[in-house]
C-alpha positions in Angstrom: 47.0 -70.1 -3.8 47.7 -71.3 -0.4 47.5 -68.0 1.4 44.1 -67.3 -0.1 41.4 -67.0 2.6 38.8 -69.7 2.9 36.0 -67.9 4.0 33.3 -69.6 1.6 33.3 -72.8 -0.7 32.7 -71.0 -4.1 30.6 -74.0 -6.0 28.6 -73.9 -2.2 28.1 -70.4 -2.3 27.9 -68.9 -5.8 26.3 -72.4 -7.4 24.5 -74.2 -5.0 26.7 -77.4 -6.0 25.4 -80.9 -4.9 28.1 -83.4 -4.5 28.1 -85.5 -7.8 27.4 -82.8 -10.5 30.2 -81.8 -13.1 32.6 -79.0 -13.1 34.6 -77.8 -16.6 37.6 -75.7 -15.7 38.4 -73.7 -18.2 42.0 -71.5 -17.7 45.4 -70.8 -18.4 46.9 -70.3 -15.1 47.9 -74.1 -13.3 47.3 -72.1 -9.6 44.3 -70.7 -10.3 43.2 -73.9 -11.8 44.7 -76.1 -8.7 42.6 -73.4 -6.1 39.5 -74.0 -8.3 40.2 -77.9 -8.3 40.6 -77.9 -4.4 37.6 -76.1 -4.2 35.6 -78.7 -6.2 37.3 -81.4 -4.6 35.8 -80.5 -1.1 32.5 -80.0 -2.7 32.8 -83.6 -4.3 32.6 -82.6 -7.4 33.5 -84.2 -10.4 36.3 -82.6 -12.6 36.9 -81.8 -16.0 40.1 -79.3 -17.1 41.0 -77.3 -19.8 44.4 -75.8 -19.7 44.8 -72.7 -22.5 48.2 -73.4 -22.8 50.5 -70.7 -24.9 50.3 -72.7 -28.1 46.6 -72.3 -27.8 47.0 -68.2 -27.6 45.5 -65.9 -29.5 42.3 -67.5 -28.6 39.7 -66.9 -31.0 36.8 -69.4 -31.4 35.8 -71.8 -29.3 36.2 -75.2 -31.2 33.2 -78.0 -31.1 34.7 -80.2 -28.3 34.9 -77.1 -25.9 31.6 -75.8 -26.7 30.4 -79.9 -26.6 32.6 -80.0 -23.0 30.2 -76.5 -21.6 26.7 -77.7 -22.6 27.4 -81.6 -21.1 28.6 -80.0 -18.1 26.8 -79.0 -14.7 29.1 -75.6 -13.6 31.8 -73.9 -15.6 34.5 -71.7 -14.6 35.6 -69.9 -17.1 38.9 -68.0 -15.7 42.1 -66.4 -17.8 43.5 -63.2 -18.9 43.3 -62.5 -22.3 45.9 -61.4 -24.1 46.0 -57.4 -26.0 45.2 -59.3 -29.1 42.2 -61.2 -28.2 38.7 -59.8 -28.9 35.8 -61.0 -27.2 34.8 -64.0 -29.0 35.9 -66.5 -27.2 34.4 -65.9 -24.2 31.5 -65.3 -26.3 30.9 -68.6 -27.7 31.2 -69.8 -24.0 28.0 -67.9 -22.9 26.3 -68.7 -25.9 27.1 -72.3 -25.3 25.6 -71.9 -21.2 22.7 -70.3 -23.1 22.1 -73.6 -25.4 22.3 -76.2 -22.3 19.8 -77.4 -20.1 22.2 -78.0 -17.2 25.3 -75.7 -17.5 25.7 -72.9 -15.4 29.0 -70.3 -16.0 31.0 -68.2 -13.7 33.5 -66.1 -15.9 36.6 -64.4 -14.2 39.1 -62.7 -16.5 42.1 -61.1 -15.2 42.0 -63.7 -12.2 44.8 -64.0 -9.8 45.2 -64.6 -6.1 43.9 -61.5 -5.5 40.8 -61.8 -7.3 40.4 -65.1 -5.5 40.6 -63.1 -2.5 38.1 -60.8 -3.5 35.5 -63.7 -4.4 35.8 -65.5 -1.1 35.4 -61.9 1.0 32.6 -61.1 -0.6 29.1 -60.9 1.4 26.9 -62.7 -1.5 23.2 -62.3 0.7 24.5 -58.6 0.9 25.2 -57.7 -2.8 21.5 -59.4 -3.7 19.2 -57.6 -1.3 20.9 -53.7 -1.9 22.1 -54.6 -5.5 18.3 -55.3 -6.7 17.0 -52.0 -5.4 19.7 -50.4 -7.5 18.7 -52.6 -10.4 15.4 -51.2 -10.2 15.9 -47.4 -9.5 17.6 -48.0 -13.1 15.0 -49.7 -14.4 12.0 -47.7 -13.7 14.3 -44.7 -14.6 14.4 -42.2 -17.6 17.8 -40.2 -17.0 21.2 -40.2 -15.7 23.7 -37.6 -15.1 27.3 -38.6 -13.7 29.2 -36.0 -12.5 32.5 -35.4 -10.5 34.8 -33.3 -9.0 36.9 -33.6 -12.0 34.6 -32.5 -14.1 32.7 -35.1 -15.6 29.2 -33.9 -16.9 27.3 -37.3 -18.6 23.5 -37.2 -19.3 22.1 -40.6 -20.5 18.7 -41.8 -20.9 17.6 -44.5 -20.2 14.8 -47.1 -20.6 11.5 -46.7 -18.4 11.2 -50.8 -17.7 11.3 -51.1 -22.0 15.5 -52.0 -21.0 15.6 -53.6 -17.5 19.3 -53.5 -15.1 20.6 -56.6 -14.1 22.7 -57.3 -11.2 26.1 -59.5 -11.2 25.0 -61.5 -7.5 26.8 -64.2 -7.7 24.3 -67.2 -7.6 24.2 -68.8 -10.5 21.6 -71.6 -9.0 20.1 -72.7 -12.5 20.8 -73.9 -16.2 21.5 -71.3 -18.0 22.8 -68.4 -15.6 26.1 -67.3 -16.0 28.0 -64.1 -14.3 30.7 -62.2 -13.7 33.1 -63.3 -10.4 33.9 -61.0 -8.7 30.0 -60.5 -8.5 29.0 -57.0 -7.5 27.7 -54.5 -9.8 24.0 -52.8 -10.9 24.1 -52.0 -14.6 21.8 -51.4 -17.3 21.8 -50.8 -21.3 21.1 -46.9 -21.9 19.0 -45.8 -25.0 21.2 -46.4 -27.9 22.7 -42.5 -29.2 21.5 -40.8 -25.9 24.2 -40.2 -24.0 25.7 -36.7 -24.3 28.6 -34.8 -22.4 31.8 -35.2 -20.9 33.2 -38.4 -18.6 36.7 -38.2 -16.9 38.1 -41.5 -15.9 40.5 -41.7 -13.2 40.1 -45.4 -12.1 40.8 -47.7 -15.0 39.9 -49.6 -18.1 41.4 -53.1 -20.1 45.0 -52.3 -20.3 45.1 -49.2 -18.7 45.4 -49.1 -14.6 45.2 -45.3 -14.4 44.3 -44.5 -11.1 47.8 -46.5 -10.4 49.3 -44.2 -12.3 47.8 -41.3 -11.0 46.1 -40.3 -15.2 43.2 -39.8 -16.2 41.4 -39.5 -19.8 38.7 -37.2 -20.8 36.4 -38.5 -23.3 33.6 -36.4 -25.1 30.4 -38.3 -26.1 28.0 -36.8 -28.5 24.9 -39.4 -29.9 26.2 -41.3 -27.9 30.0 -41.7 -29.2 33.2 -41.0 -28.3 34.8 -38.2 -30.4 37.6 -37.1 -28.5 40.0 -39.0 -26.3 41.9 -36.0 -24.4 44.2 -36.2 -20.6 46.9 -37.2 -19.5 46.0 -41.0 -20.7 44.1 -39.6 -23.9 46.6 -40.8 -26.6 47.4 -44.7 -25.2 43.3 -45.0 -24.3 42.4 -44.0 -28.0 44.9 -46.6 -29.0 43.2 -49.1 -27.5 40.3 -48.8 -28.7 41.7 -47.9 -32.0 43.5 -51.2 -31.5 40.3 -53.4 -30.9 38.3 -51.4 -33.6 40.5 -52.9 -36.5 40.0 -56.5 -34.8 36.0 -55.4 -36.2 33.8 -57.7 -38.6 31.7 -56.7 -41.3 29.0 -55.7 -38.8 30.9 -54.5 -36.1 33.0 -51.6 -37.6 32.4 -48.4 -36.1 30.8 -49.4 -32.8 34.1 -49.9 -30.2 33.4 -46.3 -29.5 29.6 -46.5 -28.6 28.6 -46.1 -25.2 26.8 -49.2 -24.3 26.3 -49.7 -20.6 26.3 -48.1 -17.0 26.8 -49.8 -14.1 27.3 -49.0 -9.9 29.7 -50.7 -7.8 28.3 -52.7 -4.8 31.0 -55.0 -3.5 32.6 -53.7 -0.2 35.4 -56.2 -0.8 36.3 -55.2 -4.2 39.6 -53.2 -4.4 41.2 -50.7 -6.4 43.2 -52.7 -8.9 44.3 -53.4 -12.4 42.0 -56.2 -12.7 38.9 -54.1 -14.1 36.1 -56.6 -13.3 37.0 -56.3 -9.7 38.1 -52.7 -10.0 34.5 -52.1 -11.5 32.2 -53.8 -8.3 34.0 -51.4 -5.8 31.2 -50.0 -3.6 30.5 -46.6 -5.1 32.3 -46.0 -8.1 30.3 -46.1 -11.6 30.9 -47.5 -14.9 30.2 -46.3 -17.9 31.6 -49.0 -20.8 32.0 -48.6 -24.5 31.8 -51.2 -27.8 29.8 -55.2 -27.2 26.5 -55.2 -25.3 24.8 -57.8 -26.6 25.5 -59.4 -23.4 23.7 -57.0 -21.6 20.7 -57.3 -23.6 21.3 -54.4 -26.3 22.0 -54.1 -29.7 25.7 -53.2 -30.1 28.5 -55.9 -31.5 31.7 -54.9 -31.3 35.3 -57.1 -31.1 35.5 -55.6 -27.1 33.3 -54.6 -24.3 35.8 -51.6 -22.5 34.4 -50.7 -18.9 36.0 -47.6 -17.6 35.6 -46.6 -13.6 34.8 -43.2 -12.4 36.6 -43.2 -9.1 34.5 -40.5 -7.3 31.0 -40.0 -9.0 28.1 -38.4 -7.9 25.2 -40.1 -9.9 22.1 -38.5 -9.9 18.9 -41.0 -11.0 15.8 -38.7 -12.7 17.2 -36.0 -10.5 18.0 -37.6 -7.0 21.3 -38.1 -6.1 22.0 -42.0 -5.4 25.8 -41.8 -5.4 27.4 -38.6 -4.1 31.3 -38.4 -4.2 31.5 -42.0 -4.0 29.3 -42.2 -1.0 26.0 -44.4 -1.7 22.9 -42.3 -0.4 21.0 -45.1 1.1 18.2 -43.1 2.1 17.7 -41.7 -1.1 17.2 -45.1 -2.9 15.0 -46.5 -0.1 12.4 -43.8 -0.8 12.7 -44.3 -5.0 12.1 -48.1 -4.0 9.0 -47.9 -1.4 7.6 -44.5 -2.6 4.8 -43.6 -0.4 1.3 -42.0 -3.1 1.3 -39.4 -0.4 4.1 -37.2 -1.7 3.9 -38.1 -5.1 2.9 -34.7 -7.1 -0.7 -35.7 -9.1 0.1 -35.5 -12.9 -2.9 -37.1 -14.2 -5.8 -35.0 -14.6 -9.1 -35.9 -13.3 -11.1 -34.0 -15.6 -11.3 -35.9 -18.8 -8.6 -38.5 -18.7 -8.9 -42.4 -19.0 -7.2 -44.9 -18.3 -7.4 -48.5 -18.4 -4.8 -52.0 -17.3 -1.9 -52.1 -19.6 -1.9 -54.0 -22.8 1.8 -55.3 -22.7 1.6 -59.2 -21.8 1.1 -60.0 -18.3 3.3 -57.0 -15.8 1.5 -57.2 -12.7 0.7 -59.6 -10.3 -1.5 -58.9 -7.0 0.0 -60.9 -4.3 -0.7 -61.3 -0.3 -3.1 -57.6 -1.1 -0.1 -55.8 -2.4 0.4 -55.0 -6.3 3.9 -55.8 -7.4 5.3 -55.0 -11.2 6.8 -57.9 -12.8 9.9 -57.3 -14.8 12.4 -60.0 -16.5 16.7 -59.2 -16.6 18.9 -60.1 -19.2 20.6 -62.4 -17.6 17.1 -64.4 -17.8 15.8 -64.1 -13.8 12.3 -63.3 -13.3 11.7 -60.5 -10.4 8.7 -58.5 -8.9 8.7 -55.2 -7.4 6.4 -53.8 -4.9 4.3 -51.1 -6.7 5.3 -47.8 -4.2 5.2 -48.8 0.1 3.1 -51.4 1.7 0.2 -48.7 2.2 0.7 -47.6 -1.4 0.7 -51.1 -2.8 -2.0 -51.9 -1.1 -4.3 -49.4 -2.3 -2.8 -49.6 -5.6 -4.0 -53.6 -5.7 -7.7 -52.6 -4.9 -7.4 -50.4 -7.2 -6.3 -52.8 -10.3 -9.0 -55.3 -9.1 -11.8 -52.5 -9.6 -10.9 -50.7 -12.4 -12.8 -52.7 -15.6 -12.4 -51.9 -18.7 -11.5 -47.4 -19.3 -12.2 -45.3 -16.3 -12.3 -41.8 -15.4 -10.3 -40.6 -12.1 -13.6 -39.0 -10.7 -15.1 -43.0 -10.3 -12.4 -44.7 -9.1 -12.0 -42.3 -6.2 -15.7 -43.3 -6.0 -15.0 -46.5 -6.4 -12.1 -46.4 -3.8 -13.8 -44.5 -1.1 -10.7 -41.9 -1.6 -9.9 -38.2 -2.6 -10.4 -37.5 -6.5 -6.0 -35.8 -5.5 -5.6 -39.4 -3.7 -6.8 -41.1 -6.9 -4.9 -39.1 -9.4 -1.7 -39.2 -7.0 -1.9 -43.2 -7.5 -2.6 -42.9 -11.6 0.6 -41.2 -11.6 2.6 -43.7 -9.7 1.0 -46.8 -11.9 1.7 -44.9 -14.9 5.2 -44.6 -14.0 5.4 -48.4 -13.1 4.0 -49.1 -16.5 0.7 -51.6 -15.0 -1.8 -48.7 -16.7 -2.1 -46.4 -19.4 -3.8 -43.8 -21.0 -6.6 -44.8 -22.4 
């Protein structure tokens, strides 16, 4: 690991380490371990290894004194390749164990190698945080997806309307409890459970199968959300695998490697095209759309795997905008679903005998410095707020919360707000969508 790049310190960067706290090292590879123990060393960290030796392989459970050795520790670095015949679990029982300690903090990094390491110490952290939350919320304050392609995919999903937030892999795992994916990099979100419906071509990769290095590709039909039929040039040795990890299933898990279960963008510029599919996966401007395990994610499948597979090329389209066009991210495009000016918003609230009154969910607003902002909580457990429309729009959009009591009609609020009756319903329509009113 000599050669590797030292652009960052990764417990610095991705942990906010202070000199003196603990760090478990959890991997099979004695170079990747001795990078990871240099690392800590210049941080001043104190170490703690576990090598997964052969003997140790297949892994299955974690055993007590691991799981004892996560929760008493500070950071963990969690970072091997598992073998064909290893399910998720073990890895499993590691998060579960971050989620059970008051101090521990995980990074995970399967497949790692040098150039993985490479990868992690390119990547612009600050970067992936401020664009990869705007993406995490055009997909959380969505109801539809479509991926398409040159190829031919043609994938409709639906998705949650802030009932199933996105999350964002960022790469700052600052408190107890956070854990994520390194190579950081990707928005991605749970769709409705049965929803998705169409065809997806993969040409990049998933576990086990490079394809895009050898030039295949596998076209999967999904129906209620399933895949039926694995056909392409890779169509035979994909459906193995998956046919493979579905007799690894337990009582409860039968019958769910082949449910689709999450989709996620790329947005790390240093993330190459490569075997390794959790770096493959954060490359700016591809999508992901994965089958089997979500309960990571926040969702309701269990499954032995989690398979990611990368569309090389998409065009995604979010409630009919295009966000992603043949790979290329449409920045403008997502600026205007983020800070969406009332003005050009069509009215769909009608001002002649509708009511409507604050929402009744627990606390999803807050009115701070004048502006309204929905609040909204990820999977992975961080707290955000988004800024209800522009700073014009949010501004007007906070007066309006703090005068509406109680079930009003449009016609007084515009009273009320010293606007158009058009002006007032153009704003109901907005809230609505954010979820901070309803329908009275």
């Amino acid at each position: 690991m000599s050669e590797t790049p030292k652009c960052i310190n990764v417990f610095h960067t991705c942990f906010n380490a202070k000199r003196g706290e603990s760090v478990f090292i959890i991997s099979d590879d004695l170079d990747v371990s001795g990078f990871f123990i240099g690392q800590a060393k210049e941080a001043g960290l104190e170490i703690s290894l576990a090598y997964l030796h052969d003997g140790l392989r297949p892994l299955k459970n974690a055993n007590n004194s691991m799981v004892a050795a996560v929760t008493s520790s500070n950071i963990v670095v969690l970072a091997y390749t598992p073998t064909p015949d290893e399910t998720y679990q073990f890895r499993t029982d590691i998060i579960e164990a971050i989620g059970k300690s008051t101090t521990a903090r995980l990074a995970s990094i399967p497949g790692v190698n040098k150039e993985t390491i490479e990868c992690i110490m390119k990547t612009d952290y600050n970067k992936i945080e401020k664009f990869g939350w705007r993406l995490a919320e055009v997909l959380t304050k969505a109801k539809k997806a479509r991926i398409t392609s040159q190829l031919g995919s043609d994938l409709k999903i639906e998705l949650g309307e802030w009932e199933i937030p996105a999350d964002l892999d960022d790469g700052k795992l600052y408190y107890p409890r956070n854990w994520d994916n390194l190579p950081s990099g990707e928005a991605c979100i749970t769709p409705r459970e049965g929803s998705a419906e169409g065809t997806l071509i993969v040409d990049g990769g998933l576990r086990g199968y490079f394809l895009a290095g050898e030039k295949k590709i596998v076209e999967l039909e999904i129906s209620d959300g399933k895949i039926n039929k694995f056909k392409g040039s890779a169509g035979k040795e994909v459906k193995e695998i998956f046919r493979r990890y579905e007799s690894m299933a337990g009582v409860h898990q039968k019958g769910n490697m082949c449910k689709i279960s999450e989709l996620g963008i790329g947005t790390n510029a240093a993330a190459q095209v490569t075997w390794n599919i959790v770096e493959f996966e954060k490359k700016l401007g591809t999508v992901h759309v994965a089958a089997g395990k979500n309960l990571q994610l926040g969702g309701t499948i269990d499954a032995p795997q989690h398979l990611d597979m990368v569309v090389m090329r998409p065009t995604l389209e979010i409630d009919g905008k295009k966000i992603i066009e043949d790979g290329k991210i449409e920045l403008k495009t997502i600026e205007k679903i983020c800070f969406e000016n009332y003005k050009e918003i069509s009215p769909e609230v009608d001002s002649s005998n509708i009511c409507i009154r604050k929402s009744k969910t627990a606390k999803v607003y807050s009115i701070d410095d004048g502006k309204l902002y929905r609040l909204w909580y990820t999977p992975g457990g961080k707290n955000l707020k988004t800024k209800v429309g522009d700073d014009n729009t949010a501004t007007l959009c906070a007066r309006f919360m703090k005068l509406l009591k109680k079930e009003e009609d449009i016609k007084s609020l515009a009273k009320k707000m010293k606007i158009s009756i058009e002006d007032c319903r153009r704003l109901s329509t907005l809230m609505l969508k954010y979820k901070v009113i309803e329908i009275a």
